[in-house]
C-alpha positions in Angstrom: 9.1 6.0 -14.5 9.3 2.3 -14.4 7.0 0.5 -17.5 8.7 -2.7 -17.6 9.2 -2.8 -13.7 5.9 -3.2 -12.0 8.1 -2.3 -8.8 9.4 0.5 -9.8 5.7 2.4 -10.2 4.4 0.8 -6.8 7.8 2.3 -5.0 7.4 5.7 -6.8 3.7 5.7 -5.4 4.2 4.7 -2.1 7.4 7.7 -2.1 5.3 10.4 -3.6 2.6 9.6 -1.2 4.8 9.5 1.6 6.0 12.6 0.6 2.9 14.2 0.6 2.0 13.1 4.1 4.9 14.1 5.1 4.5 17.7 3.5 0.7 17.4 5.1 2.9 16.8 8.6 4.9 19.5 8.5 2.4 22.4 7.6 
């Protein structure tokens, strides 16, 4: 988890949700 880098947290939302929709896809 990224506290300093304000990047960090947005990429590690944008790959959990992605993640999930991808999960969503595939069932």
């Amino acid at each position: 988890m990224g506290s300093s880098n304000t990047g960090t947290s947005l990429l590690e939302l944008i790959l959990l949700w992605g993640n999930r929709k991808f999960s969503t896809e595939i069932v």
